[in-house]
N, C-alpha and C positions, 0 to 999 in steps of 0.2 A: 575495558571491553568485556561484555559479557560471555559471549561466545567466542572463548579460546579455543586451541586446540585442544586441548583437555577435554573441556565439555564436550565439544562438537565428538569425538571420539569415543567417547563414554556413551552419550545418545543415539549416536552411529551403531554401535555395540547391541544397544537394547533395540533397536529398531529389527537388528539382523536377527536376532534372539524371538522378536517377536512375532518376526513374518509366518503367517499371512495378516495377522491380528496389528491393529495400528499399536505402536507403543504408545507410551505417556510420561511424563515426568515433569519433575519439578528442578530448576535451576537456587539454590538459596545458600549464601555462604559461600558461594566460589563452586560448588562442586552438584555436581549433576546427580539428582537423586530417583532410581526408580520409583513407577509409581504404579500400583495393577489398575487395568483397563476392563471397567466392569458394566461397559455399554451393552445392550439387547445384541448388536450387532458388531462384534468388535472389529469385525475386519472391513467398515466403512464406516467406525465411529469412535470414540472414545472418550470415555467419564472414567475421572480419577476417584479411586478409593477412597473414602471419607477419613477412613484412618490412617494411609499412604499423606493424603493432605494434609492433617490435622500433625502426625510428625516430622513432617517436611517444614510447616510453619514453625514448631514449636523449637527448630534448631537456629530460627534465623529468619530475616526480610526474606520474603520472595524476590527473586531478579527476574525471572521470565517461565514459559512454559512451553515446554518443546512436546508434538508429537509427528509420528510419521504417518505417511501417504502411500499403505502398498501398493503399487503399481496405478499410483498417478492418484488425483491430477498435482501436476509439478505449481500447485498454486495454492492458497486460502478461499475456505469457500468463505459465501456471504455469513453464515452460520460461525466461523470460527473468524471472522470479522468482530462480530459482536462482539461473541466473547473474549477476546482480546482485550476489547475495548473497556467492557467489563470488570477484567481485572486489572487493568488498569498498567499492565508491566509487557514487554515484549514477547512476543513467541516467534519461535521457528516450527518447520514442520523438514522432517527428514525424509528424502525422499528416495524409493527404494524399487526393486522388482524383486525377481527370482535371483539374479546375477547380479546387477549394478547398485548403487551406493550413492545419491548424487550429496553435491553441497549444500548446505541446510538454506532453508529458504527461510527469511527472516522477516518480521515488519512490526511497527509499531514502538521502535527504538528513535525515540524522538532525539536520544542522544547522537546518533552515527545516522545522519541522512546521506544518502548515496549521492555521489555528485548527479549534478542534476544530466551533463551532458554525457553521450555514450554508456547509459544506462542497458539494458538487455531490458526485454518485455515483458515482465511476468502479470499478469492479471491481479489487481488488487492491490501489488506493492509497487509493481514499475511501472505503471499506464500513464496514458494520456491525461486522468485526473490525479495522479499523484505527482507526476511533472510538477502542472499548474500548482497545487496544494502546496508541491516544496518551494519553489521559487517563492511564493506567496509566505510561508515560512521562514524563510532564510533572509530576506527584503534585502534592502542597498547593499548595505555591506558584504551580507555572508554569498552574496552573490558575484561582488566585487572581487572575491578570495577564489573564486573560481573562474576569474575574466570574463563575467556574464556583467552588462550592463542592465541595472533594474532601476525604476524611480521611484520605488515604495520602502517606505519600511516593513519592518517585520509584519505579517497578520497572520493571524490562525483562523484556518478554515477547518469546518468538523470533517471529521474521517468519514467517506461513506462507505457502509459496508454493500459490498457488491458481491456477485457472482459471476462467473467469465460471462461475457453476452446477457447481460440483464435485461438491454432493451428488446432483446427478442420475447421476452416473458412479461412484457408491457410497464415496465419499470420504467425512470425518467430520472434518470439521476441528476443532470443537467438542471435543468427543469424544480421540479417536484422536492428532489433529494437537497437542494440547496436552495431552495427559499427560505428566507431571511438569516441568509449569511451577509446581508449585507452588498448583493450586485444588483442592478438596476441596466435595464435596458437601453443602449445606444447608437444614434446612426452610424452607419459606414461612414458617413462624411467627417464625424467628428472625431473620432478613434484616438487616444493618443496612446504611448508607451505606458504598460501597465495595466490597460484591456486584455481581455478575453477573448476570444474567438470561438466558435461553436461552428458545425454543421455535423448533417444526418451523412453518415458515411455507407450507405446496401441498409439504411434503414428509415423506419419512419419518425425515429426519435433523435433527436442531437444528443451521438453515440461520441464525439471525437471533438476535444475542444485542446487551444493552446494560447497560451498568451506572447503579448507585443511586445519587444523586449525595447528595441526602439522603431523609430520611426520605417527603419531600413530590414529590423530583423524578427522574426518568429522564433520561437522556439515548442517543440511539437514532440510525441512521444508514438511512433504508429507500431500498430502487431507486427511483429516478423523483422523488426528496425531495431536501432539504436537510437537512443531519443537523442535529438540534432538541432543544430539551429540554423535556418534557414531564412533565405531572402522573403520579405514579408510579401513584396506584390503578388505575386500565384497565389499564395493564403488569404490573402486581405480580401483577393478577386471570387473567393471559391466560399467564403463567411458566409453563414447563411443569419447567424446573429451574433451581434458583439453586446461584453457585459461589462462596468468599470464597478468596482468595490468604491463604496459610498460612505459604510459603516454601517453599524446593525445597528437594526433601531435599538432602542430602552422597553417599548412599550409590551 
C-alpha cells in the first residue's frame, strides 16, 4: 500500500506548511519527498520544481504524486485527471482549510479499487461512471469476492477525465467521451445482465448511468449517496438509453 500512515502524515505536514499555497510532492522509495510549487498561481495550482523532480527520480521509481486542495474542491479537477493519467502512477490530493485536515483523496491506484458498494461520492473517483468502470474492471470474479453477481469478465474502460458537472459546460461523456470503447446501442426489450443504463438526470445530456447486474438488480452510484444496489424495475422503467460492451473494434 502506497499511501501509509507515514506518508499520508508527512504530506499532511507539508500541506499545513504550505497553506494558503497548494503543496506538491513526490511519493518514491517508500517515503514522501517535498517538492517546491512553482506555478504562476500557487494557491490554485501547482508545478513541481524541475530539479525537486529530477532528485526525487534519481533516488528511485516514482509510486505516486500527492498535492493539496486549499479550501476545496474536496475532489480532482478535469485537469489533474489528465495528468494523472499522464504520469502514469496514482495521486492523491490533501485536503485542507484554515482549521481542518481531511483524508487524502486518492485515484488512479489500479491496485486498491474501492469496493464497489457503500462507496461515498466524490466527483471523478467515486461517481456514477467510476462505479460502472470498476465493475467492468473487476468482471465475474473480482465481483464475486464482493457478493456482487456479474456475467463478464474483466474489461478496461479508459478513464475519463472529468470535471464535477461537465455536462453543464456541454461536455458528453456518455456519449462523445466513450465512443469506441466498444458499447453499442440497445432496446429496452432486449437488456440483459451486463448492460448499461444511461438517463439525463436536471440535464440535457446522459449525466447519470449504471449497470444490470442481474435480471432483478441495478447497481448505481448518485451525488449525496452511497453507491447501492438496487431493484432494477424503477431503473430499467426510468432508462432513457441502454448500452452492451460488444468489443472495440481493430480498425
Amino acid at each position: 500500500m502506497i499511501f501509509n500512515e507515514k506518508i499520508v502524515s508527512a504530506a499532511q505536514m507539508h500541506a499545513r506548511d504550505a497553506y494558503p499555497n497548494e503543496s506538491c510532492g513526490i511519493v518514491v522509495g517508500g517515503q514522501y519527498m517535498r517538492c517546491r510549487n512553482i506555478a504562476e498561481v500557487p494557491t490554485q495550482d501547482f508545478a513541481i520544481h524541475p530539479a525537486d523532480y529530477k532528485n526525487a527520480i534519481l533516488t528511485g521509481r516514482m509510486q505516486a504524486i500527492v498535492h493539496s486542495h486549499p479550501d476545496g474542491p474536496l475532489h480532482p479537477s478535469k485537469t489533474d485527471m489528465e495528468s494523472q493519467i499522464k504520469t502514469d502512477v496514482p495521486w492523491a490530493i490533501i485536503p485542507l482549510d484554515e482549521d481542518r485536515m481531511g483524508a487524502p483523496i486518492i485515484w488512479g491506484d489500479d491496485d486498491n479499487i474501492p469496493p464497489l458498494l457503500g462507496r461515498e461520492f466524490v466527483p471523478g473517483v467515486t461517481d456514477c461512471f467510476a462505479l460502472i468502470r470498476d465493475v467492468f474492471r473487476l468482471g465475474r470474479e473480482g465481483c464475486a469476492a464482493q457478493g456482487i453477481e456479474w456475467p463478464l469478465d474483466p474489461i478496461l474502460i479508459a478513464e475519463q477525465p472529468r470535471d464535477e458537472g461537465w455536462w453543464a459546460s456541454g461536455e458528453d461523456l456518455y456519449i462523445d467521451g466513450m465512443a469506441g470503447e466498444g458499447f453499442v446501442e440497445v432496446p429496452a426489450s432486449e437488456i440483459r445482465p451486463g448492460d448499461v443504463f444511461l438517463l439525463k438526470w436536471q440535464s440535457e445530456k446522459f449525466n447519470h448511468g449504471g449497470v444490470l447486474l442481474t435480471y432483478d438488480t441495478i447497481a448505481q452510484h448518485f451525488p449525496k449517496r452511497q453507491s447501492r444496489r438496487e431493484p432494477s424495475g424503477l431503473w430499467a422503467r426510468h432508462a432513457e438509453m441502454w448500452i452492451r460492451y460488444v468489443g472495440k473494434s481493430n480498425a
